[in-house]
N, CA, C and O of each residue as an XYZ file, in Angstrom:
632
protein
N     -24.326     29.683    -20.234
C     -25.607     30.332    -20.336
C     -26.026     30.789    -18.943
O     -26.017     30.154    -17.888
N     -26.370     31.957    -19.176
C     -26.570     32.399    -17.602
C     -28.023     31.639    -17.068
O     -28.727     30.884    -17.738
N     -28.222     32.037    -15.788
C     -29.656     31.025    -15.315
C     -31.050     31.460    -16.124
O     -31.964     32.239    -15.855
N     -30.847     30.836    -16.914
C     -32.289     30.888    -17.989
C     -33.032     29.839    -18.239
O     -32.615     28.732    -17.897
N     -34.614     30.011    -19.059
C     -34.804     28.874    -19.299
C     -34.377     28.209    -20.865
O     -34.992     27.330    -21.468
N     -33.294     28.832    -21.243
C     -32.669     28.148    -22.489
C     -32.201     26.583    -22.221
O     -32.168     25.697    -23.075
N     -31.822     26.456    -20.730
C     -31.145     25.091    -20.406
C     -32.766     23.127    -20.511
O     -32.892     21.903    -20.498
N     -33.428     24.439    -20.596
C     -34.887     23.471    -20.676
C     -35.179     22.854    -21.614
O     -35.590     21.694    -21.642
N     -34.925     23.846    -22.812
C     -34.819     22.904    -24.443
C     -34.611     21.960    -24.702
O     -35.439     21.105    -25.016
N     -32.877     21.780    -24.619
C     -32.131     20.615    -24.554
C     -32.849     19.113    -23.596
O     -32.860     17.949    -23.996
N     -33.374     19.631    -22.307
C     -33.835     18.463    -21.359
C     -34.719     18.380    -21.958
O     -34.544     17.223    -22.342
N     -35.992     18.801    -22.589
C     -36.881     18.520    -23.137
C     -37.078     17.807    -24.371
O     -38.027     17.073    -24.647
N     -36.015     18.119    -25.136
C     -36.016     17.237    -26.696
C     -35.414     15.939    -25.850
O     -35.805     14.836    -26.231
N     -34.501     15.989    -24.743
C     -33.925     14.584    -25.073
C     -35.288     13.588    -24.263
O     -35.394     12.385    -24.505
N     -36.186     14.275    -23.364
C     -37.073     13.548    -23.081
C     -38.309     13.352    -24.353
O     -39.025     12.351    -24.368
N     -38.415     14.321    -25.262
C     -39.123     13.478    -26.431
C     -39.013     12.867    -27.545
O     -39.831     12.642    -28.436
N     -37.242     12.459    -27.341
C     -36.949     11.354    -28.155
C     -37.247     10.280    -26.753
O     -38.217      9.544    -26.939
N     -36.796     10.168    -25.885
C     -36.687      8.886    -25.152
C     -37.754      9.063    -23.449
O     -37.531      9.253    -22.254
N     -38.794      8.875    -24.255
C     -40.059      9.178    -23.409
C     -40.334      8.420    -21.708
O     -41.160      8.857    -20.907
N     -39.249      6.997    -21.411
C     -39.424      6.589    -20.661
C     -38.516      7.152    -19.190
O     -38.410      6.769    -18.025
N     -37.871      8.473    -20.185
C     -36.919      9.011    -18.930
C     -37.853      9.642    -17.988
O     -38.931      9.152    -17.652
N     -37.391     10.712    -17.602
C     -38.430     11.220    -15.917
C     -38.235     12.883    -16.395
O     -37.227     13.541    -16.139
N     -39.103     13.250    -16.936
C     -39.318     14.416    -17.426
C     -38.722     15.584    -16.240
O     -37.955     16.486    -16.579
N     -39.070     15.456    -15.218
C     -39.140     16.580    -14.199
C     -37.666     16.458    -13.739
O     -37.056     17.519    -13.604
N     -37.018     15.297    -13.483
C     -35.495     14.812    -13.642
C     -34.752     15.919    -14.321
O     -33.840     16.610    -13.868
N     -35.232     15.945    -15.314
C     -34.407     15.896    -16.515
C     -34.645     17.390    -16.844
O     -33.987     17.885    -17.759
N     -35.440     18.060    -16.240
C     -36.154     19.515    -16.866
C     -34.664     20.155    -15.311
O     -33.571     20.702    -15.457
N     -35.408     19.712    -14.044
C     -34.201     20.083    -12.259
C     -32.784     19.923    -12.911
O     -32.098     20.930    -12.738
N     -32.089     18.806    -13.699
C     -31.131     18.549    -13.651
C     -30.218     19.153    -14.581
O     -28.991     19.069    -14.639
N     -31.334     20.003    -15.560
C     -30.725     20.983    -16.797
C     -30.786     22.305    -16.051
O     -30.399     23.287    -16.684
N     -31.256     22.504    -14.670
C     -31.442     23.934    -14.344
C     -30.398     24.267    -13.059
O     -29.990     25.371    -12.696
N     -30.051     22.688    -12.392
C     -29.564     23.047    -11.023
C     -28.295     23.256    -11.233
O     -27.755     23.662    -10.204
N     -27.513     23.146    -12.205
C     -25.825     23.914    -12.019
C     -25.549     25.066    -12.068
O     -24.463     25.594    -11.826
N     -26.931     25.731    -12.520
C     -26.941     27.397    -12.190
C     -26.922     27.598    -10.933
O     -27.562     28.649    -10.925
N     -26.689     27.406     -9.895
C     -27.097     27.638     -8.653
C     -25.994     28.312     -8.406
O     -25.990     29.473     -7.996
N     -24.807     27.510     -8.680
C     -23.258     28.327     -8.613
C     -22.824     29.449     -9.283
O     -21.943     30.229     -8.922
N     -23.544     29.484    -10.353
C     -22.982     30.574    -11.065
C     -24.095     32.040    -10.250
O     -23.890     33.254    -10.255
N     -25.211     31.252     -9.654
C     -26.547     32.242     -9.344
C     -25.654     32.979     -8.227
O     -25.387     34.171     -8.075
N     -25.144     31.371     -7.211
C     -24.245     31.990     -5.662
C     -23.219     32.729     -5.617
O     -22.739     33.366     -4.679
N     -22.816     32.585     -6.969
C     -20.848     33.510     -7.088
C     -21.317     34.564     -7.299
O     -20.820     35.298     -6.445
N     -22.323     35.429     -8.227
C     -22.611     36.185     -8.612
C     -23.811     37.169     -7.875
O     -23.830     38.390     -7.719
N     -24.702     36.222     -7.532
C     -25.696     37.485     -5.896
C     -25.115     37.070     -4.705
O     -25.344     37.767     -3.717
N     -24.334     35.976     -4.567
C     -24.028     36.554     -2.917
C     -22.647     36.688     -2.585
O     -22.222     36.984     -1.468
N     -21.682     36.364     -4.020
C     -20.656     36.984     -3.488
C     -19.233     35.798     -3.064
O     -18.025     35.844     -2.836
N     -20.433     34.729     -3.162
C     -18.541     33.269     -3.204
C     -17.973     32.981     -4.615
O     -18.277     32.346     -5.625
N     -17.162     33.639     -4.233
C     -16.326     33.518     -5.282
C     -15.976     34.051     -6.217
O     -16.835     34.849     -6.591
N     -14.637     34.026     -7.179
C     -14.504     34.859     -8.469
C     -14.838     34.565     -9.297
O     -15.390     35.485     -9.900
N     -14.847     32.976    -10.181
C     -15.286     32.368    -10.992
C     -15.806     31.520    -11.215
O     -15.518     30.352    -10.955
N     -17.398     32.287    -12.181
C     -18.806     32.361    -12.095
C     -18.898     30.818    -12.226
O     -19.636     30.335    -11.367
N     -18.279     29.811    -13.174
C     -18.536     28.613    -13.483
C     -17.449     27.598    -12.795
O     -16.933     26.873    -13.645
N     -17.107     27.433    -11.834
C     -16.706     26.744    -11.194
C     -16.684     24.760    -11.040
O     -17.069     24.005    -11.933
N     -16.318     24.471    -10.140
C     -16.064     22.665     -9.811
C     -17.443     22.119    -10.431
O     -17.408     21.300    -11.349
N     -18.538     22.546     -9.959
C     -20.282     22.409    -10.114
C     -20.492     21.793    -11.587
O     -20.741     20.627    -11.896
N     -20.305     23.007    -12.460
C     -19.401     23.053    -14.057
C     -18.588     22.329    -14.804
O     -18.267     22.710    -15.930
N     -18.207     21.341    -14.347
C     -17.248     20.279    -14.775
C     -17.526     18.869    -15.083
O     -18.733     18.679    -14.935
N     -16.855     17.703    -15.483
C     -17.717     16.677    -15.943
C     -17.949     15.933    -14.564
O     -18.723     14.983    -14.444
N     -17.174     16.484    -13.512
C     -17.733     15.669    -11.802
C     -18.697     16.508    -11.473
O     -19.652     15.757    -11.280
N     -19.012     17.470    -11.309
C     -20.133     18.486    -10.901
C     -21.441     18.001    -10.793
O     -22.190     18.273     -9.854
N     -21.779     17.141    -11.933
C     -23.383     16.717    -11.837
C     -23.356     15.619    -10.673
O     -24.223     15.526     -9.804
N     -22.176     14.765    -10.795
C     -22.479     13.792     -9.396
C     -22.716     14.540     -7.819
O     -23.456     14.164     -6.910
N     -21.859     15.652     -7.874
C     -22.080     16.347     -6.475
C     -23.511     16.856     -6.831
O     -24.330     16.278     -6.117
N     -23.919     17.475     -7.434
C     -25.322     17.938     -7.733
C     -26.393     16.411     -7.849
O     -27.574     16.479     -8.189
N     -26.056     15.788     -7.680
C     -27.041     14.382     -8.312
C     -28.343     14.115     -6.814
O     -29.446     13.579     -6.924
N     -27.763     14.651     -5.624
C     -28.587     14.190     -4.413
C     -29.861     15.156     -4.508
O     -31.069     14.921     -4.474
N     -28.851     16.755     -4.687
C     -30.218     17.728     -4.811
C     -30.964     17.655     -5.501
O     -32.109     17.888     -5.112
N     -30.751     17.320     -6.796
C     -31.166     17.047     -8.300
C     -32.428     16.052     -7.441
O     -33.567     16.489     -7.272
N     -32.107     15.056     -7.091
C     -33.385     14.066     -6.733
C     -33.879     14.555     -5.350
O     -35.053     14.585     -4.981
N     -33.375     14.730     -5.025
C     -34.466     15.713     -3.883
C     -36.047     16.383     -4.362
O     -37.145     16.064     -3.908
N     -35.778     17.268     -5.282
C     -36.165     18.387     -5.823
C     -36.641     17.709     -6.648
O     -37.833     17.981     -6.792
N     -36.212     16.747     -7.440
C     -37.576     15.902     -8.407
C     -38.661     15.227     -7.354
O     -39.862     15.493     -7.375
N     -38.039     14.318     -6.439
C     -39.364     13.774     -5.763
C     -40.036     14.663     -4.848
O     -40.836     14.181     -4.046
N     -39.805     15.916     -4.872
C     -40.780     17.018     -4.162
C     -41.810     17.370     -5.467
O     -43.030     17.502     -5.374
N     -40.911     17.500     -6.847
C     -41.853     18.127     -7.982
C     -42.749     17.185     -7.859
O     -43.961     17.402     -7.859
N     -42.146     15.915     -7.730
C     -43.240     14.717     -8.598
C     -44.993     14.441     -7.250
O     -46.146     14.033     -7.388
N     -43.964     15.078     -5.887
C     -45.316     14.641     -4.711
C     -46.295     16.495     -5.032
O     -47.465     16.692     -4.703
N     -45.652     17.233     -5.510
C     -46.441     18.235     -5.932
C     -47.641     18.192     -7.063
O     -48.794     18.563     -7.285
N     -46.669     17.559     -7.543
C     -47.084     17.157     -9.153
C     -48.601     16.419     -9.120
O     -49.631     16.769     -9.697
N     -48.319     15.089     -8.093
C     -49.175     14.179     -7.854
C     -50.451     14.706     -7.120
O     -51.508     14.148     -7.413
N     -50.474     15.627     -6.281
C     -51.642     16.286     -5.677
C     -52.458     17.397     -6.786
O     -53.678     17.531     -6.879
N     -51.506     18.061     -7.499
C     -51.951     18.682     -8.490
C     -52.975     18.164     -9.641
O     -54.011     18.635    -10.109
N     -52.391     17.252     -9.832
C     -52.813     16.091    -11.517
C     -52.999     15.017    -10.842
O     -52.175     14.176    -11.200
N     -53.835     14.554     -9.860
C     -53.665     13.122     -9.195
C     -54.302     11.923    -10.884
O     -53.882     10.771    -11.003
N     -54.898     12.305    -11.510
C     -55.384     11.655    -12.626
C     -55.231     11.507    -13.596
O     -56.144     11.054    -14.286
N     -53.914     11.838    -14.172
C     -52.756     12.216    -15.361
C     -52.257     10.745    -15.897
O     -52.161      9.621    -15.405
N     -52.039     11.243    -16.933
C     -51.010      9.973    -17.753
C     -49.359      9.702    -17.335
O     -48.728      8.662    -17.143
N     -48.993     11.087    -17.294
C     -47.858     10.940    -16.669
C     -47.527     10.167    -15.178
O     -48.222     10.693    -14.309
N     -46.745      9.171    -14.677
C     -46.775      8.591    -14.189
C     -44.949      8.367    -13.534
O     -43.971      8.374    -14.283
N     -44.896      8.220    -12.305
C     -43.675      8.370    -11.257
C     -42.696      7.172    -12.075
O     -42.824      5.955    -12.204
N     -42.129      7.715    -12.336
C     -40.626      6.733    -12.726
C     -39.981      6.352    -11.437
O     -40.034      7.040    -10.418
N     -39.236      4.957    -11.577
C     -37.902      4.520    -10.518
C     -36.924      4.819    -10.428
O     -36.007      4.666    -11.235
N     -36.918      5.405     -9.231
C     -35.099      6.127     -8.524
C     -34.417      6.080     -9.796
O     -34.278      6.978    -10.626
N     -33.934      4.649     -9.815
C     -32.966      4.448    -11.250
C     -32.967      5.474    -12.360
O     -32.078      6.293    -12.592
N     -34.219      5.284    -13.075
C     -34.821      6.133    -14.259
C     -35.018      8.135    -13.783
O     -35.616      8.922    -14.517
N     -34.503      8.445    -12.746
C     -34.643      9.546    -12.316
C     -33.461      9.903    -11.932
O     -33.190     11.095    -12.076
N     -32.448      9.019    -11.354
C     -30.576      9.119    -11.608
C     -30.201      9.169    -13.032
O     -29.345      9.862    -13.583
N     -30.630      8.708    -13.288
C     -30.050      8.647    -14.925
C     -30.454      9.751    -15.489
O     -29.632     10.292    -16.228
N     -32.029     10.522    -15.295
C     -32.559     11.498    -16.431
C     -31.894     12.805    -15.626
O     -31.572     13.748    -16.348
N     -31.729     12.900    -14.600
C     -30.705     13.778    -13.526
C     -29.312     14.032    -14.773
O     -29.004     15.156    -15.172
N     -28.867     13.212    -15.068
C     -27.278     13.271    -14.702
C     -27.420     13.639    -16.707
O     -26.549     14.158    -17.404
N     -28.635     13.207    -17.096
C     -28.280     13.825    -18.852
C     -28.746     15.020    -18.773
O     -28.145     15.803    -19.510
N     -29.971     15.679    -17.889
C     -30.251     16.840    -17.673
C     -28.823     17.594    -17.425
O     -28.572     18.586    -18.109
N     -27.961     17.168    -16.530
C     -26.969     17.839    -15.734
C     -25.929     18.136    -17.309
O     -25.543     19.223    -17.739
N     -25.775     17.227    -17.691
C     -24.952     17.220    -18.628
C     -25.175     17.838    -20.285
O     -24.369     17.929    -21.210
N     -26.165     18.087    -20.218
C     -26.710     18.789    -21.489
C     -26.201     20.033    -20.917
O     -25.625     20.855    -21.630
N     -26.385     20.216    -19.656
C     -26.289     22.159    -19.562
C     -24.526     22.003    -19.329
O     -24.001     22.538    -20.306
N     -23.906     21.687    -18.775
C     -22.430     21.071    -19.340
C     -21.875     21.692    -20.025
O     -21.130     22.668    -19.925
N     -22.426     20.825    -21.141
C     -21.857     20.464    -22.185
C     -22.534     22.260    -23.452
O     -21.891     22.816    -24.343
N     -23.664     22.526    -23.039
C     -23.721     23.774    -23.596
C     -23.111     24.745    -23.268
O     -22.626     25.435    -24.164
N     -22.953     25.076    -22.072
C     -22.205     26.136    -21.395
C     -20.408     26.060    -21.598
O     -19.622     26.977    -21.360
N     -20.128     24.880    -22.031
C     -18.678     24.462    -22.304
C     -18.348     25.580    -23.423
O     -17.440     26.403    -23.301
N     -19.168     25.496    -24.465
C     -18.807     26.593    -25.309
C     -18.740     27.837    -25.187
O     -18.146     28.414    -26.097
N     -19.281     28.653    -24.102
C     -19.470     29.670    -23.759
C     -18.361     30.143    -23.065
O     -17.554     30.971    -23.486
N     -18.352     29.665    -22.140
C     -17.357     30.247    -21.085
C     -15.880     30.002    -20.385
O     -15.856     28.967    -19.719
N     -14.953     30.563    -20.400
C     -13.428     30.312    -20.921
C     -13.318     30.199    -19.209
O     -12.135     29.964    -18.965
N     -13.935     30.260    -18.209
C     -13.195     29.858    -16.776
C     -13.813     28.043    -16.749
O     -13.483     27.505    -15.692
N     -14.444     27.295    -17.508
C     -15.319     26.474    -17.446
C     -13.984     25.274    -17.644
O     -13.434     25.010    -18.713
N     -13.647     24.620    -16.187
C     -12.531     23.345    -16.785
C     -13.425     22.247    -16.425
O     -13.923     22.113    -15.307
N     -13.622     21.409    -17.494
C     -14.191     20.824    -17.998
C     -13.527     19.493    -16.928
O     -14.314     18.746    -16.348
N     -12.092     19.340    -16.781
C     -11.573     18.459    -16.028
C     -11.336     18.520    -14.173
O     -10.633     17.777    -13.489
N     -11.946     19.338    -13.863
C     -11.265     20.167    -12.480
C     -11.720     18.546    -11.693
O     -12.615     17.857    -12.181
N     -11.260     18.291    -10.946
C      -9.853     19.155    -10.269
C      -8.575     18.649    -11.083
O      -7.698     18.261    -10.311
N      -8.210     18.540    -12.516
C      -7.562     18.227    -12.645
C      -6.827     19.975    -13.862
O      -7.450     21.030    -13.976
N      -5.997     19.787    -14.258
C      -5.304     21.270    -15.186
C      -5.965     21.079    -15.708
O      -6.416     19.960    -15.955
N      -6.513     22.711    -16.343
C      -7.541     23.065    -17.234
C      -7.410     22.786    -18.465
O      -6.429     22.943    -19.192
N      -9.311     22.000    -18.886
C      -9.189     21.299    -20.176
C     -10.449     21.948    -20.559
O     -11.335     21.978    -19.705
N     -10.686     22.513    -21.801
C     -11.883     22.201    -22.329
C     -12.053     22.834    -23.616
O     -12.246     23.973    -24.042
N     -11.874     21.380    -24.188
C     -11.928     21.561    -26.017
C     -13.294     22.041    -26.566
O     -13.302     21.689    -27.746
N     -14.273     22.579    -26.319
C     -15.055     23.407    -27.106
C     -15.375     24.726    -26.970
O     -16.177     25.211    -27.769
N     -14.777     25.565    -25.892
C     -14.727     26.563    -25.716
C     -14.393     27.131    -26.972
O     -13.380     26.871    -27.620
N     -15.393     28.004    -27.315
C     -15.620     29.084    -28.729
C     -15.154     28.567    -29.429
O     -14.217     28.959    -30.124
N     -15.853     27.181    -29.453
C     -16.523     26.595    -30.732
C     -17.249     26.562    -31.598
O     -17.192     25.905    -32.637
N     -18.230     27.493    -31.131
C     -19.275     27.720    -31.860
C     -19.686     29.305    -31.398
O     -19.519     29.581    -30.210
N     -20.234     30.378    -32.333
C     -20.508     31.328    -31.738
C     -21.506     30.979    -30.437
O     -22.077     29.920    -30.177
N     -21.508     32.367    -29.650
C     -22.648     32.184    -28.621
C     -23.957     32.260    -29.436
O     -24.779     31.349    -29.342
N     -24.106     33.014    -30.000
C     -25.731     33.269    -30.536
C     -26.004     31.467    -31.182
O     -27.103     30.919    -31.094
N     -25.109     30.978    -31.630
C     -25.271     29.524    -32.496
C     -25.905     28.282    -31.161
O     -26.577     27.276    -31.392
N     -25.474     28.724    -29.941
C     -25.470     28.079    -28.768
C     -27.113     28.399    -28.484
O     -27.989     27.539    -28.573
N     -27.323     29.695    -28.155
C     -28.833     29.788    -28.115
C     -29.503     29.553    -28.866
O     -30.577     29.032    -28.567
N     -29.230     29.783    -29.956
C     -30.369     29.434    -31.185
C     -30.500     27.866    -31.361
O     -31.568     27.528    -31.870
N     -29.444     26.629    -30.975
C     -29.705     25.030    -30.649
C     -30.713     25.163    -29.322
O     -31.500     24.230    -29.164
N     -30.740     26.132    -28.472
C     -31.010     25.839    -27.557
C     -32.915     26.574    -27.397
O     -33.903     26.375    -26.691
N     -32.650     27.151    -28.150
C     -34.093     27.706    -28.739
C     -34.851     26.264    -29.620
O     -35.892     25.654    -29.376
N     -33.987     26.106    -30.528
C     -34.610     25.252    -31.522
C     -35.011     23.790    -30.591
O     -36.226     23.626    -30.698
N     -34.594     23.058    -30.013
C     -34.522     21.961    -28.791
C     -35.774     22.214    -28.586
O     -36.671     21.520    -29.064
N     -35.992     23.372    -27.754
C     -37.140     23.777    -26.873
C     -38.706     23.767    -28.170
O     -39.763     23.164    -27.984
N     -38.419     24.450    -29.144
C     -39.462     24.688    -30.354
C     -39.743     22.987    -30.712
O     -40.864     22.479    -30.686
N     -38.580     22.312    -31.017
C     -38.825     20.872    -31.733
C     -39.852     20.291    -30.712
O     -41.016     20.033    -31.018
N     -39.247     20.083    -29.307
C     -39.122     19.258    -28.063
C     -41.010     19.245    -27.819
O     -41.721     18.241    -27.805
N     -41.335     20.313    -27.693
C     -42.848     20.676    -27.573
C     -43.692     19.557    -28.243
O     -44.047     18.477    -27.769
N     -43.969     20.210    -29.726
C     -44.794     19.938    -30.209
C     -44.593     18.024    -29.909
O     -45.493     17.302    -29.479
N     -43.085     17.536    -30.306
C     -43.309     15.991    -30.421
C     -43.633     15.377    -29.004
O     -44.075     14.230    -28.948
N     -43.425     16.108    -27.869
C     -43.955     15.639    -26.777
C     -44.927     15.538    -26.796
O     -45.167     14.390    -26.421
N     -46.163     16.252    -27.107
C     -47.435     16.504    -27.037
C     -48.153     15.760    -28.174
O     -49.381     15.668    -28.207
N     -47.525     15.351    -28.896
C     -47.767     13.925    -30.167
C     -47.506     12.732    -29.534
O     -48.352     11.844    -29.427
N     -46.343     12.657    -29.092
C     -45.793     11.306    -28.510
C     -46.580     10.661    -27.405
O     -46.845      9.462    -27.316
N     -47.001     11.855    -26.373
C     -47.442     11.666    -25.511
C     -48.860     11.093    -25.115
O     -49.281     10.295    -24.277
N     -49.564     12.125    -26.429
C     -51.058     11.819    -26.222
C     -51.607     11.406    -26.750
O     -52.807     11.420    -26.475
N     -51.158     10.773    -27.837
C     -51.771     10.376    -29.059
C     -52.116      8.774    -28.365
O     -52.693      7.920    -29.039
């Protein structure tokens, strides 16, 4: 999936089934493996768009920025909403919602795109490639985002 916010869906339903993850985690960690496909493609490294980043090691190299970039959202966050319900999760609980964020977009994009080795650095593997049409890929990834809403906003505030 190219850098969209289709990758948000997915982080979002899985944070309103399991509410104690770290929302903002999990929203950075479904968005930051685009970065490679963003860098191969406007500035020019590289031939292929989905690269090492893309693979099932990729989210660990991505895992430092990933929390970087949450505890900037969350000290943003906190000046913004200092009086909110939502409330700072532990490192722990923000590695972890990182790395399912990371892996939802993965694991969607696996179907999409035929340079995507799923094993790198090891010979190219990856059993779901056009598995599913693309439009079938967005439309889970639409529907995620439609479900994900409303039960957050039940779960949350009620």
């Amino acid at each position: 999936m190219p850098f969209t916010p289709f990758h948000i869906g997915p982080a979002l339903l899985i944070y309103s089934v399991f509410l104690f993850l770290d929302p903002f985690a999990l929203v950075i960690g479904g968005l930051i493996p685009d970065i490679e496909p963003f860098s191969r493609l406007y500035l020019g490294l590289g031939n292929a768009v989905h690269g090492p980043l893309h693979s099932l090691v990729g989210p660990i190299f991505l895992l430092p920025f990933t929390l970087l970039f949450t505890l900037l959202t969350w000290k943003v966050y906190a000046r913004i909403h200092p009086s909110t319900k939502l409330r700072r999760t532990l490192w722990q609980v923000s590695l972890i919602s990182a790395l399912f964020g990371s892996y939802s977009h993965i694991f969607l994009d696996a179907f999409l795109y035929s340079e995507m080795n799923l094993a790198w650095p090891l010979p190219y593997w990856n059993p779901f490639l056009y598995q599913l049409p693309s439009f079938t890929i967005y439309n889970i990834a639409l529907a995620c985002f439609l479900i994900a809403l409303p039960l957050i906003i039940i779960r949350r505030y009620r």
